[in-house]
N, C-alpha and C positions, 0 to 999 in steps of 0.2 A: 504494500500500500504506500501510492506516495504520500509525502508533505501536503501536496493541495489536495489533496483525500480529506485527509486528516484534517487539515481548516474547513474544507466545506465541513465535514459532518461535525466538527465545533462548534463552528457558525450556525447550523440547522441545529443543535442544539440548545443553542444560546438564544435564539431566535423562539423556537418551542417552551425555552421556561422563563422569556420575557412574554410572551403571549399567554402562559398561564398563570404569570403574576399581575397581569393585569385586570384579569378575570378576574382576581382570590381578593382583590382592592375596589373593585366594582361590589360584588358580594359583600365582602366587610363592612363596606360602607352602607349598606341595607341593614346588616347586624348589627352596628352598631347605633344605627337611630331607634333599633330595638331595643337596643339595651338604653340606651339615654332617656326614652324614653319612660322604661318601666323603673327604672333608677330615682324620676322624678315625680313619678306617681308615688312610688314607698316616701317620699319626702313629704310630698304632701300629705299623706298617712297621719305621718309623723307629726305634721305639724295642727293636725288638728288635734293630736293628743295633747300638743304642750300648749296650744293654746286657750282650748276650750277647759282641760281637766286641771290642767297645772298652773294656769294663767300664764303663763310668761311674755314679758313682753313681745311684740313681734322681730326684734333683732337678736334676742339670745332663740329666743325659739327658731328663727332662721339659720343662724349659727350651729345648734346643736342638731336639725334635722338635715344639715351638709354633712356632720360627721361621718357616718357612715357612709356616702357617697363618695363616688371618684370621678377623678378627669374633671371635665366640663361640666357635670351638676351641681357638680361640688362649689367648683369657683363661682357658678352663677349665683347660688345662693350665697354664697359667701359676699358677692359682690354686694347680691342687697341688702344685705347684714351692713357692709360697709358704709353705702347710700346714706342709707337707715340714721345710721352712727355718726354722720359726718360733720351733724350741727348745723348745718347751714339751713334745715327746718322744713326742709323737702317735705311732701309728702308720701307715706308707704308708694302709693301708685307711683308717683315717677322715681321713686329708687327703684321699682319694676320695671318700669319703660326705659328706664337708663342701662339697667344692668340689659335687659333683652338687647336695648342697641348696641350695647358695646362688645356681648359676647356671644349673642344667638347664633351667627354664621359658625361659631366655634363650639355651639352644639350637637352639629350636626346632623340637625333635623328638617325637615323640610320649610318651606316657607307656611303651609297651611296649619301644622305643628306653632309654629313660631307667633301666628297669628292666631291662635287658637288662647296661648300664654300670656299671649297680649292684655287678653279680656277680663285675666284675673289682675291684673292690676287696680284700676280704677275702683275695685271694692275693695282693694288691702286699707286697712289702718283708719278706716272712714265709719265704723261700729262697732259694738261690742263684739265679746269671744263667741257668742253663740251665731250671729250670724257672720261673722267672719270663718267659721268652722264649715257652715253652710254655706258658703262660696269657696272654700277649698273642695268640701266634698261635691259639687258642682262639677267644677276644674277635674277633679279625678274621673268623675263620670266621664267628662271630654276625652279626657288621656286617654281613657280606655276604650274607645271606641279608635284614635289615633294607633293606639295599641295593637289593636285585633286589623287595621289597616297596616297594618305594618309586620304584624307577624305572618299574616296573608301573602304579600309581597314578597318578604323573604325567603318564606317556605317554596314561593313557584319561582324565583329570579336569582337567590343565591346559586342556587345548581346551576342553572342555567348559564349563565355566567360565565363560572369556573370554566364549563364546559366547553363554552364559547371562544374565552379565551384561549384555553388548549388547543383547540381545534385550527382557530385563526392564524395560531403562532405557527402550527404544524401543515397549515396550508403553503404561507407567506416562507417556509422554512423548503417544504414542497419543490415552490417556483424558485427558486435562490439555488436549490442541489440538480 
C-alpha cells in the first residue's frame, strides 16, 4: 500500500468522524435544552417551597433554588439573585427581564422557551407568597408542556442526526477516495 493510500483512507477517515461529530453537536444540543429545561422547572419547585412555606425572601430563595442547578440555570438564577440585591430598587420583574437579556441565548433554549420565561417576570415580587407560589406553579405548568415538546423532539431528531451526520461525513469521504 502506498503513502497516498494511506492519506486518502486518513483523510476519508477524518472526514467520517468530523461528519459524525457534527451530528453528536446537533443532537446535544436538542439534549440539552432538555435538560435546561427540566433543571428549571425543579427550580421553580423549589422555589415555591421557600417561598410560600419558609417565607424567604425572593433573593435568598432564588439563590438557594440555583444551588442545586448547573451551567446556565444556575447563573440565570443567580443572576437574579444579583439584580434582586443590587440596591438600585429595581423591580423582581426587571431583575427577570434583565437576567433573561443578558443570558437567555446562553440557555440554550429556544426563543419560544425564552418567551415563554419572559411572562413570569412581570408577576415576580408585585404580591404576597401565596400568589406568587401560584405564578410559579403556573410557569411550571408552561415548562412542562415546553418539556414534553422537547422530549418529543429529541427522542425522533437526536438519532436522527447522529445518523445523519455519519452518513454525510461517509458520503463526502465517498466522493474524496
Amino acid at each position: 500500500m502506498s503513502i497516498a493510500a494511506v492519506i486518502r483512507f486518513t483523510g476519508a477517515g477524518l472526514v467520517i468522524a468530523s461528519g459524525a461529530l457534527c451530528g453528536s453537536f446537533a443532537a446535544g444540543r436538542l439534549e440539552r435544552r432538555l435538560r435546561v429545561l427540566e433543571e428549571l422547572r425543579a427550580a421553580l419547585e423549589r422555589l415555591i417551597t421557600l417561598v410560600e412555606y419558609q417565607a424567604a425572601p425572593l433573593a435568598a430563595a432564588l439563590d438557594d433554588a440555583a444551588r442545586p442547578c448547573s451551567g446556565a440555570p444556575r447563573a440565570f438564577l443567580e443572576r437574579v439573585s444579583e439584580n434582586l440585591r443590587s440596591g438600585d430598587g429595581a423591580p423582581a420583574g426587571k431583575a427577570w427581564a434583565s437576567a433573561l437579556d443578558s443570558l437567555g441565548a446562553g440557555l440554550l433554549v429556544d426563543r419560544a422557551d425564552i418567551e415563554a420565561l419572559r411572562l413570569l417576570g412581570p408577576a415576580l415580587g408585585g404580591s404576597d407568597r401565596k400568589d406568587q407560589a401560584r405564578h410559579f406553579a403556573s410557569m411550571i405548568g408552561k415548562l412542562g408542556v415546553h418539556i414534553g415538546e422537547a422530549r418529543d423532539r429529541s427522542a425522533k431528531y437526536a438519532l436522527l442526526y447522529r445518523q445523519m451526520g455519519l452518513l454525510c461525513g461517509a458520503l463526502v469521504a465517498l466522493m474524496l477516495v
